[in-house]
C-alpha positions as CSV (number, residue, x, y, z in Angstrom):
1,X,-24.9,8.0,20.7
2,X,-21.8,8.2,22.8
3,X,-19.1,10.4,21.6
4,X,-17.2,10.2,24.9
5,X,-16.5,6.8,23.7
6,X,-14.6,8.3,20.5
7,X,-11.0,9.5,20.6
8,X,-12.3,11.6,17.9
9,X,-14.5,13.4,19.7
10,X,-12.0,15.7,22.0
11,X,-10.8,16.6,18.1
12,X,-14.0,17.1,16.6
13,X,-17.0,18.0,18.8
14,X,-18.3,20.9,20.5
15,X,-17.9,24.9,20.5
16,X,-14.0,25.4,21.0
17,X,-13.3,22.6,18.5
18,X,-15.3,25.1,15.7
19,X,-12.1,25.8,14.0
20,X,-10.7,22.3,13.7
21,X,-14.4,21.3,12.6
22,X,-13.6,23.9,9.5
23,X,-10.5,22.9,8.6
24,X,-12.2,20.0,8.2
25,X,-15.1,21.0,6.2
26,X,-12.3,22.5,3.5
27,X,-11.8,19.4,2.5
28,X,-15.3,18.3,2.0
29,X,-16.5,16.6,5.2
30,X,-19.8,17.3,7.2
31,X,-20.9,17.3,10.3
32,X,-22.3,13.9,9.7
33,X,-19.0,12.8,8.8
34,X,-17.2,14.1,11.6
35,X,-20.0,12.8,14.0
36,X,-19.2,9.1,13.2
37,X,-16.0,7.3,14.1
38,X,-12.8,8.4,12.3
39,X,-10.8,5.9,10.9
40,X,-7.1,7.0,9.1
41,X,-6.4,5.1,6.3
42,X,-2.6,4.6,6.3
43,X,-1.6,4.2,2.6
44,X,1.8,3.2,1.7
45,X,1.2,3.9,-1.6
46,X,4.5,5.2,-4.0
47,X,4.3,5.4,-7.8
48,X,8.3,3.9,-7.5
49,X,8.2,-0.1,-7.8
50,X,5.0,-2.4,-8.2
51,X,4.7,-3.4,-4.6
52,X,2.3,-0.3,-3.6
53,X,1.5,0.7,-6.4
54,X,-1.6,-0.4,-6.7
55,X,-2.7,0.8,-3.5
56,X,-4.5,4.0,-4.3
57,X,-7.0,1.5,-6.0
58,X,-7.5,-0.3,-3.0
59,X,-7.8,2.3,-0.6
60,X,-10.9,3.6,-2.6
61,X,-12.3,0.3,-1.7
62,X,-11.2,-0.1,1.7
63,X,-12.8,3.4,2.4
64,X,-16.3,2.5,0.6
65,X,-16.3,-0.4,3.2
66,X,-15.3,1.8,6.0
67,X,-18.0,3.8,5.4
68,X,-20.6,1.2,5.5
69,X,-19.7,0.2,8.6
70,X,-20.7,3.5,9.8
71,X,-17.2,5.2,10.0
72,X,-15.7,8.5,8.3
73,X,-12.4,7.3,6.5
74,X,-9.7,10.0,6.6
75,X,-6.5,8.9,4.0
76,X,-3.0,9.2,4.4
77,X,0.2,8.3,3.3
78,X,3.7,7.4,4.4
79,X,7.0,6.5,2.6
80,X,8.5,3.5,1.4
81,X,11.8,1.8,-0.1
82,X,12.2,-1.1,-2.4
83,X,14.3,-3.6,-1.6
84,X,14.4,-4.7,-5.1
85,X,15.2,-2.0,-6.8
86,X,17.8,-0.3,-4.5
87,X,19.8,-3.5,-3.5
88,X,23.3,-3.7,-4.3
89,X,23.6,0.6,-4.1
90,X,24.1,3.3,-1.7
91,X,19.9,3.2,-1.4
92,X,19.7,0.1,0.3
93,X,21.1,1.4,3.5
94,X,17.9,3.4,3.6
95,X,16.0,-0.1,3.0
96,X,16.0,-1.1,7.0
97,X,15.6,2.6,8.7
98,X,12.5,3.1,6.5
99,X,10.5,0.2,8.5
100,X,11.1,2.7,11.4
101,X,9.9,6.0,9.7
102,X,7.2,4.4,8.3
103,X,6.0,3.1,12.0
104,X,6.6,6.6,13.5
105,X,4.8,8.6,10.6
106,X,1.6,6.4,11.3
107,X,1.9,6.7,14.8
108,X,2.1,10.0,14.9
109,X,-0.9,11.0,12.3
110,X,-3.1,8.4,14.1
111,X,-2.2,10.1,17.6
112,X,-2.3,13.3,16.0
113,X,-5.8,13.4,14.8
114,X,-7.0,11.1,17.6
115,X,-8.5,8.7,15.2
116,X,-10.9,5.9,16.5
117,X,-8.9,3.1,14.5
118,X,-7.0,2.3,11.7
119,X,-6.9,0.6,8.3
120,X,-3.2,0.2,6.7
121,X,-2.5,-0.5,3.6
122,X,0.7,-2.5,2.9
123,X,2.7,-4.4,0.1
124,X,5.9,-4.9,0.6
125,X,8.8,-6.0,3.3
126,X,9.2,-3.1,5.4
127,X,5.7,-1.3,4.9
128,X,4.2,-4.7,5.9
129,X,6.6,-4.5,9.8
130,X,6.2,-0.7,9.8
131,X,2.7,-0.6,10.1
132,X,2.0,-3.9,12.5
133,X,4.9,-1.9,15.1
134,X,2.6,1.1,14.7
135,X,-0.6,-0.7,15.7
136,X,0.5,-2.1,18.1
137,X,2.1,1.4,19.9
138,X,-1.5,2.9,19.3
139,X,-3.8,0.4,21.0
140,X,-6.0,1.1,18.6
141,X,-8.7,-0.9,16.9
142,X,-6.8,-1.7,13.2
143,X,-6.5,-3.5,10.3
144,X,-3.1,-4.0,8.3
145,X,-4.1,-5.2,5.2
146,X,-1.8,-7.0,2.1
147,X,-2.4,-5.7,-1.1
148,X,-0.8,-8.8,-2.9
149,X,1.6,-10.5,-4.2
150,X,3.4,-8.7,-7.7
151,X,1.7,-10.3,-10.7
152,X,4.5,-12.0,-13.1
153,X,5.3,-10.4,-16.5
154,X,4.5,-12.9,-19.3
155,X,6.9,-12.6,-22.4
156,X,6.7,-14.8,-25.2
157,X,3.8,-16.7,-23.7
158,X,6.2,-17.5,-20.1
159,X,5.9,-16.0,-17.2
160,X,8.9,-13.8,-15.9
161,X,9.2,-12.7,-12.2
162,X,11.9,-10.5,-10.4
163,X,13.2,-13.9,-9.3
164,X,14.2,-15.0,-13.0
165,X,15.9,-11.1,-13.7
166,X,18.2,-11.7,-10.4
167,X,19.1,-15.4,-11.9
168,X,19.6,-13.9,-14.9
169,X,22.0,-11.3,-13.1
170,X,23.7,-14.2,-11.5
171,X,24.1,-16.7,-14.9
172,X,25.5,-13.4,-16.7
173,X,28.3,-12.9,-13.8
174,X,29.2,-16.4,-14.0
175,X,29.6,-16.4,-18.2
176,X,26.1,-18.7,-19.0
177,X,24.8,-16.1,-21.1
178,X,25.6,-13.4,-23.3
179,X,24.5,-9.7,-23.5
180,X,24.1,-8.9,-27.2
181,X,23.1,-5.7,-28.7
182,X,19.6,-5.9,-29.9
183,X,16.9,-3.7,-30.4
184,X,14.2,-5.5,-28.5
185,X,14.6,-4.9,-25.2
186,X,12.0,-6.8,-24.2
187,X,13.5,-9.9,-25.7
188,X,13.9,-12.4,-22.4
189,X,15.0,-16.1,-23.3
190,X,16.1,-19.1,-20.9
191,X,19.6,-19.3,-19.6
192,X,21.3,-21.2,-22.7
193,X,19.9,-19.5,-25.2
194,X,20.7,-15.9,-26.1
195,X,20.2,-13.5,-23.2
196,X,19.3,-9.6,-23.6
197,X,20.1,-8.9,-20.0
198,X,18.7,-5.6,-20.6
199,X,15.4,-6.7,-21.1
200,X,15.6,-8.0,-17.6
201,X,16.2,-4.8,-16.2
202,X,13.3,-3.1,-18.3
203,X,10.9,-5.9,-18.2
204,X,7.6,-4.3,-16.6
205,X,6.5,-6.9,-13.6
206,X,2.8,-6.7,-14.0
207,X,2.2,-5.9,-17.1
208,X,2.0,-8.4,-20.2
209,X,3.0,-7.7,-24.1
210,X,0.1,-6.0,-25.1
211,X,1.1,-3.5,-21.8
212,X,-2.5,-4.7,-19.9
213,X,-1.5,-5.5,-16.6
214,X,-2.5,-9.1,-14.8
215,X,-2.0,-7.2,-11.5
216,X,-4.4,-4.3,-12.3
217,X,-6.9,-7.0,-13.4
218,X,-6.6,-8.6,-10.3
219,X,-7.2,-5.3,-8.3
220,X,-11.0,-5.7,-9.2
221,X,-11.1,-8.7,-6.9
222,X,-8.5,-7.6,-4.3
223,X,-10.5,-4.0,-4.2
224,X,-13.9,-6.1,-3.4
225,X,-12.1,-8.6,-1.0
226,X,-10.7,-5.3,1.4
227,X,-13.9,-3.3,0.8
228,X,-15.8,-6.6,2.5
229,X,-13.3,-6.6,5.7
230,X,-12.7,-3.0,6.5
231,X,-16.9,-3.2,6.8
232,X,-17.2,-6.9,9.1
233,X,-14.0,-5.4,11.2
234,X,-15.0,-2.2,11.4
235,X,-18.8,-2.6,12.1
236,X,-18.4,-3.0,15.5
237,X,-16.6,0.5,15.8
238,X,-19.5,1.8,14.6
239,X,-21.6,0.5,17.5
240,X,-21.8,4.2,19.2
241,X,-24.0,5.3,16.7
242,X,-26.5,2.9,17.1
């Protein structure tokens, strides 16, 4: 073994870095762990919106794959905005400058801890852009990996996506449907029929009318699909321990 090879190693290895090592160890790693390559694990993840939510889930996997390939994977998170849900108000100004905070916050925990590569986890329009511009300032070994598209809502045995609320939105300005007062406000029918436009806005993407979410059944898969990358891509960082 190497460790001159690791960036990790000026963090992690030898007598003066015995403090950093226990910092460290607070959190549960060993000495084993901190031996092997250490790969940050930018998450994305924010319980606001269905695009990242999910990616807690996957991150478990990616970071069971990262350590097969022989690498120690050390999490992390940055921000995100939705497009979706803060168009048309004072919070989509925020929309573009977060593609830039969420470059710089990786940047900076990756050249921070001097980690030997990166895995980043991304779902939506801005966290996808913010974390290639981040790789790409680090020259590091990385992965940016897409946790998927959002899984449609089904109501009344159709599928609904953001796409049909915004229509909706659009049919209601122009007078093709009606907002009546009704307690179901999950009711969603077609444009010439009777229109609950408030069951647009509280229509759960993802989940279906029992509340058992098509896109957390499709996690499973996703979860097994990253775990298998991070460990072909990453197994040649791994190659100093061998």
């Amino acid at each position: 073994m190497n460790e001159v090879k690791l960036n990790s190693a000026a963090l992690t290895q030898g007598p003066s870095r015995a403090p950093a090592r226990a910092m460290l160890k607070a959190v549960g790693f060993t000495d084993e762990d901190l031996r092997r390559p250490l790969i940050g694990v930018a998450n994305t993840w924010i319980e606001i919106g269905p695009c990242n939510h999910h990616l807690r889930e996957l991150a478990a996997s990616v970071k069971q794959g990262i350590r097969a390939a022989g690498g120690t994977p050390m999490e992390f998170n940055t921000v995100s905005i939705s497009d979706g849900i803060t168009m048309g108000t004072e919070g989509m100004r925020t929309s573009l400058v977060s593609r830039e905070v969420i470059a710089d916050s990786i940047e900076l925990v990756a050249r921070g801890n001097q980690f030997d590569g990166i895995v980043a986890l991304v779902g939506c329009d801005k966290t996808i852009p913010g974390a290639i511009m981040a790789l790409a300032r680090l020259n590091l070994p990385g992965l940016v990996l897409y946790g998927g598209s959002i899984a449609p809502g089904s109501f009344h045995g159709k599928d609904v996506t953001i796409q049909d609320v915004f229509e909706a939105v659009g049919a209601h300005d122009r007078g093709l449907v009606e907002v009546a007062p009704v307690e179901d406000h999950r009711r969603l029918q077609h444009a010439r029929e009777l229109f609950e436009i408030r069951a647009a806005e509280r229509l759960p993407l993802g989940h279906d009318d029992e509340g058992v979410g098509p896109a957390r059944r499709l996690h499973g898969a996703r979860g097994e699909r990253h775990r298998l990358v991070a460990v072909e891509d990453l197994a040649r960082l791994a190659e100093p321990l061998k």
